[in-house]
C-alpha positions as CSV (number, residue, x, y, z in Angstrom):
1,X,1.2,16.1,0.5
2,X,0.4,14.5,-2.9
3,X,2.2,11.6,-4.1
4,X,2.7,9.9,-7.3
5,X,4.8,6.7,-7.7
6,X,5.7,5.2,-10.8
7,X,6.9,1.4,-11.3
8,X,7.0,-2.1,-12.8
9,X,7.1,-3.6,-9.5
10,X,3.7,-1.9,-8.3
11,X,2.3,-4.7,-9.9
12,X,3.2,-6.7,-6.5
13,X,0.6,-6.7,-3.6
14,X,3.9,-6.0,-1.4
15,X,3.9,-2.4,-3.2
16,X,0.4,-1.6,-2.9
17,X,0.0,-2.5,1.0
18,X,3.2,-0.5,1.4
19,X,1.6,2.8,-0.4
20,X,-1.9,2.1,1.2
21,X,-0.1,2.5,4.4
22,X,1.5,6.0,3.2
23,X,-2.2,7.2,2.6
24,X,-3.4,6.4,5.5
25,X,-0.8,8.3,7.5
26,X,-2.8,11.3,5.6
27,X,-1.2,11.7,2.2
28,X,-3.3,11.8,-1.3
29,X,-1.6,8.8,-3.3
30,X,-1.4,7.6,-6.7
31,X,0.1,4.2,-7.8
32,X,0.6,3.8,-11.3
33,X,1.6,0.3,-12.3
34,X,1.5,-2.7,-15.5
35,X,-1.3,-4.4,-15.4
36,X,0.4,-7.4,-15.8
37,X,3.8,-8.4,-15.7
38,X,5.5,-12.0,-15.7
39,X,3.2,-14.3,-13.6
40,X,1.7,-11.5,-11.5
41,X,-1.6,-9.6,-12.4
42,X,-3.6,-6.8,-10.6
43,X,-6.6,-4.5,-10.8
44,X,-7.3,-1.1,-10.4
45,X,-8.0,-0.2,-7.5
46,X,-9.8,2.9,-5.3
47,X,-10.1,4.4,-1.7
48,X,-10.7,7.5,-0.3
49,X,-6.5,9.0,-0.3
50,X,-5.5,6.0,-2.2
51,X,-5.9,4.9,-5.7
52,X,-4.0,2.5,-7.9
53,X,-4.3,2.9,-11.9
54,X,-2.9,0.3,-14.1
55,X,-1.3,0.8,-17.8
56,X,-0.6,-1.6,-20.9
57,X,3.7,-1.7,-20.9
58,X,6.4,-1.6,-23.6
59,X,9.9,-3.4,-23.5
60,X,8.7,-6.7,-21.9
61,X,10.5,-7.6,-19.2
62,X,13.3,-6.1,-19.3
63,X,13.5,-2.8,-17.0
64,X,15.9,-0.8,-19.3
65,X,13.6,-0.7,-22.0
66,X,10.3,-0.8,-20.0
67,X,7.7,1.8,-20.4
68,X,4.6,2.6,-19.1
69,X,2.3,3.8,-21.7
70,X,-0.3,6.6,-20.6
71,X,1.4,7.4,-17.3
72,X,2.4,10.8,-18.2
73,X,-0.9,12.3,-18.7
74,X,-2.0,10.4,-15.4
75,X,0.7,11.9,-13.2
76,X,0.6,15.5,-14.9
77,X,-3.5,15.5,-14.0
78,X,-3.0,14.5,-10.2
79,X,-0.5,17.3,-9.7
80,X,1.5,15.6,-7.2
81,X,3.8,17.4,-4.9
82,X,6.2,14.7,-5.1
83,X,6.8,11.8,-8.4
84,X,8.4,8.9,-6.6
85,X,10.3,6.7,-9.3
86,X,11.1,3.0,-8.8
87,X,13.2,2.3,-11.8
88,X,16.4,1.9,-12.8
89,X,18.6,5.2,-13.0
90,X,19.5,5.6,-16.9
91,X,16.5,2.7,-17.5
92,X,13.7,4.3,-20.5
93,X,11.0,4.7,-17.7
94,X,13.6,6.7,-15.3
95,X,14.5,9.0,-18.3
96,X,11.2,10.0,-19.5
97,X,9.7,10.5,-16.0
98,X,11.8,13.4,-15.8
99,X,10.5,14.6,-18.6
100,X,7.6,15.2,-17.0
101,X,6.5,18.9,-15.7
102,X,6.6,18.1,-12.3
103,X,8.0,20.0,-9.4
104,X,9.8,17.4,-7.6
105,X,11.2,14.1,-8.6
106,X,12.9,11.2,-6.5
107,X,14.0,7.8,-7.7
108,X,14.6,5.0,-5.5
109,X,17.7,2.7,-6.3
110,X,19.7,-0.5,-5.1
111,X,23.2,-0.7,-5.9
112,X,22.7,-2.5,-9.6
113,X,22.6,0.6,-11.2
114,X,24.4,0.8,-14.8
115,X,26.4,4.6,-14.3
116,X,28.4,4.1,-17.3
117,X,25.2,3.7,-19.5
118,X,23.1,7.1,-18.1
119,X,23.1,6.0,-14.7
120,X,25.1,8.8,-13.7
121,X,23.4,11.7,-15.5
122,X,19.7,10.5,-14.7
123,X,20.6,10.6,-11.5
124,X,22.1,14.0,-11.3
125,X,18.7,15.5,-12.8
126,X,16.9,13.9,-9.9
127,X,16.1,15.7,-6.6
128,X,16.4,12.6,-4.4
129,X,18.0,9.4,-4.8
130,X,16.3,7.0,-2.3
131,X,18.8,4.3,-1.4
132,X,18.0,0.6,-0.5
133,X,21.7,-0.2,1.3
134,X,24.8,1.6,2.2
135,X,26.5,0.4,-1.8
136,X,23.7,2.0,-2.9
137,X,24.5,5.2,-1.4
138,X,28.0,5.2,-1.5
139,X,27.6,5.0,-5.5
140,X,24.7,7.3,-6.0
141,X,25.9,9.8,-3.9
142,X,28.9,11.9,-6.0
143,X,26.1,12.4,-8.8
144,X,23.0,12.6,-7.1
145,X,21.5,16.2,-5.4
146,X,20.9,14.6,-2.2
147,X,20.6,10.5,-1.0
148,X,18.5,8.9,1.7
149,X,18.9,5.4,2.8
150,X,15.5,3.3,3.4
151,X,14.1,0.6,2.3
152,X,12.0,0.5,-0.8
153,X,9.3,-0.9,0.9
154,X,8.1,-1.7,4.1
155,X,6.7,-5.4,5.9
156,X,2.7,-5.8,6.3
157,X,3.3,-7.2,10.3
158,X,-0.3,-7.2,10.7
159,X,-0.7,-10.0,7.4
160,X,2.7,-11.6,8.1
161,X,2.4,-12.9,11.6
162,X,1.8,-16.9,13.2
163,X,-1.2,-18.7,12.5
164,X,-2.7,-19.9,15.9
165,X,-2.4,-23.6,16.3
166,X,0.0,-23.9,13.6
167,X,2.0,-26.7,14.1
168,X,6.0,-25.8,12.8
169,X,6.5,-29.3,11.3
170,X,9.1,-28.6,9.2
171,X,12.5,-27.8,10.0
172,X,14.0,-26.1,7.2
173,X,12.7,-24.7,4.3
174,X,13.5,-22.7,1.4
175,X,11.0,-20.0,-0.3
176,X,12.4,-18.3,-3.6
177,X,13.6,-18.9,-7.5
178,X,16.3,-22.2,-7.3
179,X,19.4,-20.0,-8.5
180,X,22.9,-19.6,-7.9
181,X,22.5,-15.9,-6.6
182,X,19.8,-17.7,-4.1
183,X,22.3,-19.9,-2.6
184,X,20.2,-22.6,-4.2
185,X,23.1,-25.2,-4.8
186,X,24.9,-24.1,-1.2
187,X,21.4,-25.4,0.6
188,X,21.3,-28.5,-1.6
189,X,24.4,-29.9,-0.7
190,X,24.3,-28.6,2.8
191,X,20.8,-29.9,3.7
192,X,19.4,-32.4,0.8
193,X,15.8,-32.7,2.7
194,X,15.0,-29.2,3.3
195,X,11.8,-28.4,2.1
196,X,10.9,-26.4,-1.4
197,X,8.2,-23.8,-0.7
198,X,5.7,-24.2,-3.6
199,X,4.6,-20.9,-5.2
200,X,1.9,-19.5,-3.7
201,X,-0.3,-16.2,-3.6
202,X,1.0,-13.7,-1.4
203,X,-1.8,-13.5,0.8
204,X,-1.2,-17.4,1.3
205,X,2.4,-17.1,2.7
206,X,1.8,-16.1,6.2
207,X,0.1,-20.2,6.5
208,X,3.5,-21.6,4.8
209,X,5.7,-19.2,7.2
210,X,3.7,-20.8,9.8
211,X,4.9,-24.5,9.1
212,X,8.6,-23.6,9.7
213,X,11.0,-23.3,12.0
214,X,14.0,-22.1,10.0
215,X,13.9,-20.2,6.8
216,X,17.7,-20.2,4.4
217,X,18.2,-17.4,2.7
218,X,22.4,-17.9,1.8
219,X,22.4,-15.1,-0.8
220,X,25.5,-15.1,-3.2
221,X,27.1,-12.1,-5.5
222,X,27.5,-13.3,-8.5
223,X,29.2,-12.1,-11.8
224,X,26.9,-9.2,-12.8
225,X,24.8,-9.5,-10.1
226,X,25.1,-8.3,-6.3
227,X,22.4,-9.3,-3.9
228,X,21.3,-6.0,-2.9
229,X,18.3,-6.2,-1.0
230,X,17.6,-7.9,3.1
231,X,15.8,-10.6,1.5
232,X,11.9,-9.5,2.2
233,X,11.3,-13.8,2.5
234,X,13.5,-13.3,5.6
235,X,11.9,-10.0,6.9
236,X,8.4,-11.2,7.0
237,X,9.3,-14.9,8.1
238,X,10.9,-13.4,10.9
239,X,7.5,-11.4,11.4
240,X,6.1,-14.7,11.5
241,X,8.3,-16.5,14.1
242,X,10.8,-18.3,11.9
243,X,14.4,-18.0,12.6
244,X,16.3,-17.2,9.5
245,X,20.0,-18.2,8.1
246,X,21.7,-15.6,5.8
247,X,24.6,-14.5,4.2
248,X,27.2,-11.8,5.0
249,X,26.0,-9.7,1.5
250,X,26.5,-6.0,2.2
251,X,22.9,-5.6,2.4
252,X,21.8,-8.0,4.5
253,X,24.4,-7.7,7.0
254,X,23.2,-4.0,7.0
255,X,20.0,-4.5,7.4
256,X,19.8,-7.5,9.7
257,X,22.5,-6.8,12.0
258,X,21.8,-7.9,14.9
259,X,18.6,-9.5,15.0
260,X,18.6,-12.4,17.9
261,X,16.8,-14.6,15.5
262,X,19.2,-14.4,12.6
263,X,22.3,-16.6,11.6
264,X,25.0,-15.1,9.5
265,X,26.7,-17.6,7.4
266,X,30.3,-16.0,6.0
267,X,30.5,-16.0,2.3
268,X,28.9,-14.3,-0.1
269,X,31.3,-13.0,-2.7
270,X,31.0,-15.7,-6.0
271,X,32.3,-14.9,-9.2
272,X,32.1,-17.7,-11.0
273,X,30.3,-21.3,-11.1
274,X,31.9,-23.1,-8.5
275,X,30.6,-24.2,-5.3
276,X,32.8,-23.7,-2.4
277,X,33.1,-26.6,0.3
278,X,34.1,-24.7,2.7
279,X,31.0,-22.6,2.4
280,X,28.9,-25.7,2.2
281,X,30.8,-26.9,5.7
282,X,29.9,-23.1,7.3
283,X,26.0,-23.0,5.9
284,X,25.3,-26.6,7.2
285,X,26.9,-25.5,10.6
286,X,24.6,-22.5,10.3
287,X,21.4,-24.1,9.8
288,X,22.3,-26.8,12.9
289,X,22.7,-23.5,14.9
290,X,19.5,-21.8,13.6
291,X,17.5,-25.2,14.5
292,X,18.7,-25.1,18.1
293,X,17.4,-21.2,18.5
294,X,14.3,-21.2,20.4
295,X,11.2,-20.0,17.7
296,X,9.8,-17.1,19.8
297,X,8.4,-13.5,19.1
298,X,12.1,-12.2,19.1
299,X,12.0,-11.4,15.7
300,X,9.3,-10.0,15.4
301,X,9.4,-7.6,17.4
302,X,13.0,-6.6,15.4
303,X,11.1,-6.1,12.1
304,X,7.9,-4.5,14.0
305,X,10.1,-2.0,15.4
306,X,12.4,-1.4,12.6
307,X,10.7,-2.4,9.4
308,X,7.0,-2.6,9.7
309,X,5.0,-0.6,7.0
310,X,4.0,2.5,9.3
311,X,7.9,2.5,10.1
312,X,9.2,2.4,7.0
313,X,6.2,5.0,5.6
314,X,7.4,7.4,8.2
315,X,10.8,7.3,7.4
316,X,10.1,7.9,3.7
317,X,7.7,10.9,4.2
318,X,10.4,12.4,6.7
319,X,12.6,12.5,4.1
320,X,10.3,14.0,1.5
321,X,8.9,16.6,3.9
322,X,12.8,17.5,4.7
């Protein structure tokens, strides 16, 4: 099978070990990404089933308006079996992808999705709507041809795993943008000296994962906002022995139901400013309970089993086979 896959966010390393993985279970595939976009740059790059082409981008940043320039003629010369879309149903890169003259066309979606703005209809002129939780679904589904629930990308368990010898001296830490959909002022109050993860590369996290014993992740809905995705900080800390704290957001409590080396702190729904005591009370409670939990290979062997690349590549070429 040939596969093309079209996105903004193929400029992230997490995307391209994700797709490499879907080659090398035997597939001929195509990344087309920016080149740049925000902080984040990348190269082209080639293997034998496997190649990733870059193009310059219209609309800066923001993904309704976003365009890849060039694509088009790219795609329509690989002749892929399947175009797999990650972009915003309605968005200008979603519309014109179906354009296209292609045989088949997917888009993948979270639950953000505009319907009243095209949402709806661009959906409805897709043949698969791939679907990153169960709001996702349950919104996509009375316009789309057909849904499938995965994830939009898998974890890289053979990068993200322990350093040997790495000593987890600190006890909580935090890894992410410091905002109110993060949970950023619910961990400040809660626990003032847990650490800030510095920026790093990608490749470089695995060393910082390493350092920590518990990982807070107390995602918030917000207005305009719904936190939609099982944090991928949490997925591959947990693939590298930390024990995570979350919130109940519909996602993650999908998604990371049941994992021995999660805590689920109640409260997630916030629609406006205010930080809620109570909530403060429960995440501070939460992250004296995740610090007692013994740092073992429990959880990784949950996201090995359930959300390792190969897994999740498998799952997605099921779907497209079916």
């Amino acid at each position: 099978m040939r596969i093309a896959t079209v996105s903004h966010s193929h400029i992230a390393l997490r995307q391209q070990l994700f797709f490499k993985e879907v080659a090398r279970q035997g597939h001929d595939v195509l990344m087309i990404g920016p080149g740049e976009w925000g902080s984040l740059r990348t190269q082209p790059q080639k293997e034998s089933t496997f190649e990733l082409k870059t193009c310059r981008h219209m609309g800066g940043e923001n993904v309704y308006n976003y365009r890849l320039l060039g694509a088009k003629d790219i795609v329509e010369e690989f002749k892929p079996d399947w175009l797999y879309v990650q972009a915003e149903p309605g968005s200008a890169q979603a519309d014109e992808c179906l354009s296209w003259g292609l045989p088949r066309k997917t888009i993948f979606t979270w639950e953000n999705m505009s319907l009243k703005t095209g949402g709806a209809s661009s959906l409805m002129r897709y043949d698969l709507a791939v679907c990153g939780n169960p709001d996702a679904e349950r919104l996509a589904a009375p316009w789309a041809k057909r849904t499938a629930l995965l994830l939009q990308v898998g974890v890289d368990t053979d990068h993200f795993q322990a350093r040997p010898d790495w000593e987890r001296r600190i006890n909580v830490a935090y890894f992410g943008r410091r905002s109110p959909e993060k949970g950023w002022p619910y961990l400040m109050l809660a626990w003032p000296s847990a650490h800030i993860a510095p920026w790093v590369d990608y490749k470089e996290l695995p060393w910082l994962y390493s350092e920590v014993k518990v990982v807070v992740a107390y995602s918030q809905d917000i207005p305009f906002w719904r936190e939609q995705a099982p944090n991928y900080v949490v997925l591959e800390a947990l693939s590298c022995g930390c024990v995570a704290v979350t919130s109940d957001t519909a996602a993650m409590a999908y998604w990371l139901e049941g994992c021995p080396a999660v805590v689920k702190v109640g409260g997630h729904e916030q629609m406006d400013a205010y930080v809620r005591p109570e909530r403060v009370e429960a995440l501070k409670k939460g992250i004296q309970k995740a610090l007692a939990v013994e740092v073992n290979d429990e959880g990784r062997r949950w996201v090995m089993e359930r959300f390792s690349n190969p897994v999740v590549a498998k799952q997605l070429l099921k779907v497209l086979h079916r």
